[in-house]
C-alpha positions as CSV (number, residue, x, y, z in Angstrom):
1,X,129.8,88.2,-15.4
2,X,127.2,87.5,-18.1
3,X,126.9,83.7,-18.9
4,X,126.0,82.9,-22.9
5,X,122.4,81.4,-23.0
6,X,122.0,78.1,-23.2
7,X,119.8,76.5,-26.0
8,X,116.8,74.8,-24.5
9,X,114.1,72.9,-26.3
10,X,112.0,72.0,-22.8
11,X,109.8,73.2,-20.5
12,X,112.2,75.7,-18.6
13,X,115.0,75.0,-16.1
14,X,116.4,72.9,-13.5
15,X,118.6,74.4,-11.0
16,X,120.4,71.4,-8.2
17,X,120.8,72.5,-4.3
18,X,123.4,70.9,-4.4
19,X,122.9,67.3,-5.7
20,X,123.7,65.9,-8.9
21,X,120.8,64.6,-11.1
22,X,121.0,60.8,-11.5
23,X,121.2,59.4,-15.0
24,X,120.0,55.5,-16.5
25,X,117.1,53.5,-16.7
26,X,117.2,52.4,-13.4
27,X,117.3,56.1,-11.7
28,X,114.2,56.9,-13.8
29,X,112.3,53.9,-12.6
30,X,113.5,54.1,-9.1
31,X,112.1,57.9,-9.2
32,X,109.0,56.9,-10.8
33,X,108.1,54.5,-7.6
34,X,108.7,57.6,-5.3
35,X,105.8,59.6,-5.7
36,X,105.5,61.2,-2.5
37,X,108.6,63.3,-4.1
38,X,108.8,65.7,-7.0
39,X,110.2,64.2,-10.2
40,X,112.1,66.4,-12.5
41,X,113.5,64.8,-16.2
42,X,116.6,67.2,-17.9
43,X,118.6,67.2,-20.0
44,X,122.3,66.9,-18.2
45,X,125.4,67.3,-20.3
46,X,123.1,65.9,-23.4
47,X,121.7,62.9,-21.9
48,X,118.6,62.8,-19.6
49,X,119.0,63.0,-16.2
50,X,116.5,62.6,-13.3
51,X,116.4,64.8,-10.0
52,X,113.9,64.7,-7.1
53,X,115.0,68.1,-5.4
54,X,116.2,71.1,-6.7
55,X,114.0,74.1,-8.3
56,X,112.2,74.4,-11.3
57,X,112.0,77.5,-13.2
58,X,109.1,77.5,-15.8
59,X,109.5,79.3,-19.3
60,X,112.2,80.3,-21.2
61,X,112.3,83.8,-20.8
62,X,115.6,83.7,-17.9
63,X,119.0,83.8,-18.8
64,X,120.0,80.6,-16.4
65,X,123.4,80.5,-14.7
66,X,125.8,78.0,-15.0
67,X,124.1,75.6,-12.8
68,X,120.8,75.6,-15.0
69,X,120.2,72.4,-16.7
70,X,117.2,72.3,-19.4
71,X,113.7,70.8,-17.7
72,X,112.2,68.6,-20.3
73,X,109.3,67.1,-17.2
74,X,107.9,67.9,-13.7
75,X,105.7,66.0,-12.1
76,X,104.2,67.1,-8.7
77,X,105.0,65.2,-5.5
78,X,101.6,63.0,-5.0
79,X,100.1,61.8,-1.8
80,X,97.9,58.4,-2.3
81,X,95.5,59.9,0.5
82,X,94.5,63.0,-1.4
83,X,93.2,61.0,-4.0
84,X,89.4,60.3,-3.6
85,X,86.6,61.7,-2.3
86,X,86.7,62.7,0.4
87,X,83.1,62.7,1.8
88,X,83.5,59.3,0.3
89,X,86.4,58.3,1.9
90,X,84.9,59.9,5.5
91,X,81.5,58.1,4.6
92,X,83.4,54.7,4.4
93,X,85.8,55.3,7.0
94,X,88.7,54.8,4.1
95,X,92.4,56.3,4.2
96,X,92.7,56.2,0.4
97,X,90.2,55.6,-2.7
């Protein structure tokens, strides 16, 4: 079966394993304070949407499936610790810096 192609004005695709992105301000801002987890902002059913599993697929040169939903942001999961220095933070005896 041969899906049309969907228009997509982002960055590439978002594909769920099996959850449903989350939609409003307050999903956004809840994700935001989460950043130990990857953040990913779509476009779902022509409103944004916000997802912090699932895949991303970068560029627009796939034919996605049905289950694609245009990726308009990803941000990278971010651990507070492996910011720094770290001779600094060994120097100092610090966890984060």
């Amino acid at each position: 079966m041969v899906l049309p192609m969907k228009s997509n004005n982002g960055i590439g695709w978002w594909k769920s394993k099996g959850n449903s992105p989350q939609q409003g301000v307050q999903a956004l801002k809840d994700a935001l304070m989460q950043i130990t987890k990857p953040l990913f902002l779509l476009n779902f059913n022509g409103s944004n949407g916000v997802a912090q599993s699932g895949t991303a697929i970068i560029g627009n040169e796939i034919k996605p499936d049905a289950e694609c939903y245009p990726l308009k942001a990803y941000a990278p999961p971010l651990d507070p610790s492996e910011l720094g220095n770290s001779q600094f933070k060994e120097r100092f005896n610090l966890r984060y810096a």
